[in-house]
C-alpha positions as CSV (number, residue, x, y, z in Angstrom):
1,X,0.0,0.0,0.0
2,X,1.5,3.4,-1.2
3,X,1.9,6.5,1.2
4,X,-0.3,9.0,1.6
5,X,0.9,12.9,0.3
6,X,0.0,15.3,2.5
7,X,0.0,18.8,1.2
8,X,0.3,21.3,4.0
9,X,-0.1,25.1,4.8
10,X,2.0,26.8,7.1
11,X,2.5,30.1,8.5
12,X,3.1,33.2,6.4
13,X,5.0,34.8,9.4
14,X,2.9,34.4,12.6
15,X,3.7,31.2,13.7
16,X,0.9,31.0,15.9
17,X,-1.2,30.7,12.6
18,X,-0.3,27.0,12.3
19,X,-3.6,24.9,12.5
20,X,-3.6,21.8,14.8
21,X,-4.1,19.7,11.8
22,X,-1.1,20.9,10.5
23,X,0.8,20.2,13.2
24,X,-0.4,16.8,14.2
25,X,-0.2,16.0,10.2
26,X,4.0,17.3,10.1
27,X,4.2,15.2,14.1
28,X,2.8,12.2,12.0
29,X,4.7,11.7,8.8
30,X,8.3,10.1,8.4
31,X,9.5,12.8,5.8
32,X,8.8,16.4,5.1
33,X,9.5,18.1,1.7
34,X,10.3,21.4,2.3
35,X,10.4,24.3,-0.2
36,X,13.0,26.2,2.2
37,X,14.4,23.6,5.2
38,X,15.6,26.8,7.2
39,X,12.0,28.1,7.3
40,X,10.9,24.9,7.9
41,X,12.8,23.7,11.3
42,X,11.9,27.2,12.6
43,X,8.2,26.1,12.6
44,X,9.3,22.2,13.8
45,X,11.5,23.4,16.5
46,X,8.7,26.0,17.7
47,X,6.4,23.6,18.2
48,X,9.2,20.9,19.2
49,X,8.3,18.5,16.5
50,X,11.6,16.3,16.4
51,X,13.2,13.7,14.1
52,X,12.0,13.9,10.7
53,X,13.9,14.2,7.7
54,X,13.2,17.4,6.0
55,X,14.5,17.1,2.6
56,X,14.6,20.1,-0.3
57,X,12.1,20.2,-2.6
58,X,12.0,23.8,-4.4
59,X,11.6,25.0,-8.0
60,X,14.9,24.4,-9.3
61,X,15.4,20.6,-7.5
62,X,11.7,19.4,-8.4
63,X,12.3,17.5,-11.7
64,X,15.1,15.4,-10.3
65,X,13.8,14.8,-6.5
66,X,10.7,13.3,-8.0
67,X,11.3,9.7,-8.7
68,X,12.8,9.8,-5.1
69,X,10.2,11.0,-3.8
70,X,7.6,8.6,-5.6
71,X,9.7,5.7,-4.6
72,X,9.4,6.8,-0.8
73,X,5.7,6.9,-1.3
74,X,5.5,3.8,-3.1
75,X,7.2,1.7,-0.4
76,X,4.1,3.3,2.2
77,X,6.2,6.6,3.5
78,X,3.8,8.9,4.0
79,X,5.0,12.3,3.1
80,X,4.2,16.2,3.5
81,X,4.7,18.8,1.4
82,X,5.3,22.7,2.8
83,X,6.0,25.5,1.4
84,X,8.3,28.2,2.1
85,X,5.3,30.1,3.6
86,X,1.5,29.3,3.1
87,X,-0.2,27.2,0.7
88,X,1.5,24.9,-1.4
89,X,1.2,25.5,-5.2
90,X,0.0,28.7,-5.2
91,X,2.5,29.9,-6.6
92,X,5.3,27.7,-5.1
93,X,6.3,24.4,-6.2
94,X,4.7,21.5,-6.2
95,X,2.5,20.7,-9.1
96,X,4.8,17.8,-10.8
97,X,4.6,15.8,-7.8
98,X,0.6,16.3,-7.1
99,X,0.1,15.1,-11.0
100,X,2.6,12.3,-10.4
101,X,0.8,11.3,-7.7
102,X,-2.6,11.6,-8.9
103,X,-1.7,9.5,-11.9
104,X,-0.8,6.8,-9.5
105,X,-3.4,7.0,-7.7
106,X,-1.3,8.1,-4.2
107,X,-3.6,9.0,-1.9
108,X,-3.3,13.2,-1.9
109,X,-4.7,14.7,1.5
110,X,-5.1,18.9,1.6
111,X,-4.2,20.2,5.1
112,X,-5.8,24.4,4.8
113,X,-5.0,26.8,6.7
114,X,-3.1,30.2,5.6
115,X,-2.2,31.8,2.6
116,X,-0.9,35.9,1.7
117,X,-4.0,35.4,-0.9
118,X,-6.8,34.9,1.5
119,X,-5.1,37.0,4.3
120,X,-5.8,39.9,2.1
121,X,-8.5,40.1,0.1
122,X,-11.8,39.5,3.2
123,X,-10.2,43.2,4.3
124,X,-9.6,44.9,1.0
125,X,-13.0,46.3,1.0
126,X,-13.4,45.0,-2.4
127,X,-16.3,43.1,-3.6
128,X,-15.4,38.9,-3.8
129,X,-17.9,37.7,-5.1
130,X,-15.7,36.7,-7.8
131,X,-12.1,37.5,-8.2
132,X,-9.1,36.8,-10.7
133,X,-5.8,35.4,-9.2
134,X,-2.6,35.7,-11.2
135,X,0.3,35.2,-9.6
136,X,3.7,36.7,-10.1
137,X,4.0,38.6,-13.4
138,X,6.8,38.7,-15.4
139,X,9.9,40.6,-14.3
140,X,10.5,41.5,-18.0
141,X,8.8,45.1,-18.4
142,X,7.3,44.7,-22.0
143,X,5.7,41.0,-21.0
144,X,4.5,42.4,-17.8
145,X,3.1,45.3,-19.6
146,X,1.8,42.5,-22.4
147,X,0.2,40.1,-19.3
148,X,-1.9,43.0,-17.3
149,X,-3.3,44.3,-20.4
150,X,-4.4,40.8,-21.3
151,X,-6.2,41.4,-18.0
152,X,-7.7,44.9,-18.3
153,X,-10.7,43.7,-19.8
154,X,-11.8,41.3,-16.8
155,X,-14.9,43.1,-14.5
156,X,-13.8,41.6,-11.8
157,X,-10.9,42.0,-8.2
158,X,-7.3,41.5,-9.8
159,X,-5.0,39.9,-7.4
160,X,-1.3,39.4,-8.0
161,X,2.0,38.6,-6.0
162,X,5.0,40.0,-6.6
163,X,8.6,40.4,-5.0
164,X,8.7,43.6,-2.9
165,X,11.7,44.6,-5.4
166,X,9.4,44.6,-8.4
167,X,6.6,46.5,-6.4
168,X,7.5,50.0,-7.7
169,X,7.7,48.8,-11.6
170,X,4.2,46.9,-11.4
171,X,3.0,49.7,-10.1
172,X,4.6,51.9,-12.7
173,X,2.9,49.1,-15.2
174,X,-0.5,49.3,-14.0
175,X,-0.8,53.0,-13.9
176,X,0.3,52.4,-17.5
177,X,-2.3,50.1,-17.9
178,X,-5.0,50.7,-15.9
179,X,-5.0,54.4,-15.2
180,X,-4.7,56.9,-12.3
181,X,-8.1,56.0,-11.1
182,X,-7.8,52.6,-10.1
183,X,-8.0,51.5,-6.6
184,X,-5.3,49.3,-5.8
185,X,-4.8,47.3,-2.2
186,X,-0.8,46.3,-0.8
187,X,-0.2,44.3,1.6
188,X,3.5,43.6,3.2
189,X,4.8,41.9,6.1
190,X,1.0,40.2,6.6
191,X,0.7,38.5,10.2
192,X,4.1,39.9,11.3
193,X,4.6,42.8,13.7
194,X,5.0,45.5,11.1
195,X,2.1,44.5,8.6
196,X,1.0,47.1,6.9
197,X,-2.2,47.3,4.5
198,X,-2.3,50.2,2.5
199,X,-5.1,51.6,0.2
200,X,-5.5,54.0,-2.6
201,X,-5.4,54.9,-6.1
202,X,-2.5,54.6,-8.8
């Protein structure tokens, strides 16, 4: 019988965030794939979860850690999958092993709990009844320019992520884009001591 896949969600900076499903999920399993192992054993030593192997499974390393890892959960380990911070595959690695594991019918279990995404949005005072998330643009200026007006024609919340180097020349973009009028939400440092939400036009 094959191991199950656990796919977890973590803090995005509060600790205290972690669910107790979470935590009695990373206490249960015999290995933990970690996008960022430093992050990780912050959050296993906080809550004084000892002896499992936490092994590096980011962006760049996925393609060749995954017939590794599929053996492991072939033989019955079961296995969890964290991110750096949040929710696994939104926006962070992840999605070659879920289709691997689906295809071989590896039991896939979803462990909720945070992510930056729905941090923000219930206090952006905008209306969600519907919304459009799309991740990181591109750092290249004419396909970033390219990708949000691809967007500009969609009635409906916009929500992106982006590195707070890049924050200025997205912003630059959209007020290209979208005009001076629009309404625009930021939020940095969410859950940690100096959040700050901020609120306005471009």
């Amino acid at each position: 019988m094959s191991g199950k896949l656990y796919i977890v969600s973590t803090p995005i900076g509060n600790l205290k965030d972690i669910t107790l499903r979470a935590l009695e999920t990373l206490k249960s399993v015999s290995v933990i794939l970690a996008e960022d192992t430093r992050t990780t054993q912050i959050l296993l030593n906080e809550y004084q979860i000892q002896g499992k192997r936490v092994i590096s499974y980011h962006s760049k390393n996925e393609k060749q850690r995954l017939p590794q890892v599929m053996e492991h959960l072939a033989l019955g380990t079961d296995m969890a999958l964290v991110s750096e911070a949040g929710t696994p595959l939104i926006s962070d690695p992840g999605f070659l092993l879920v289709q691997e594991a689906v295809a071989l019918g590896v039991t896939i279990v979803p462990i909720p709990g945070v992510s930056a995404l729905t941090t923000l949005l219930p206090v952006s005072a905008f209306p969600l009844s519907s919304f459009y998330f799309a991740g990181f643009l591109s750092p290249k200026s004419g396909k970033r320019v390219n990708q949000l007006k691809a967007l500009k024609g969609l009635e409906t919340v916009l929500v992106f992520y982006e590195s707070p180097y890049r924050v200025e020349k997205t912003l630059t973009a959209m007020l290209e884009v979208f005009g001076p009028e629009a309404q625009v939400v930021i939020g940095r440092e969410l859950t940690k001591k100096f959040e700050e939400i901020l609120r306005g036009k471009l």
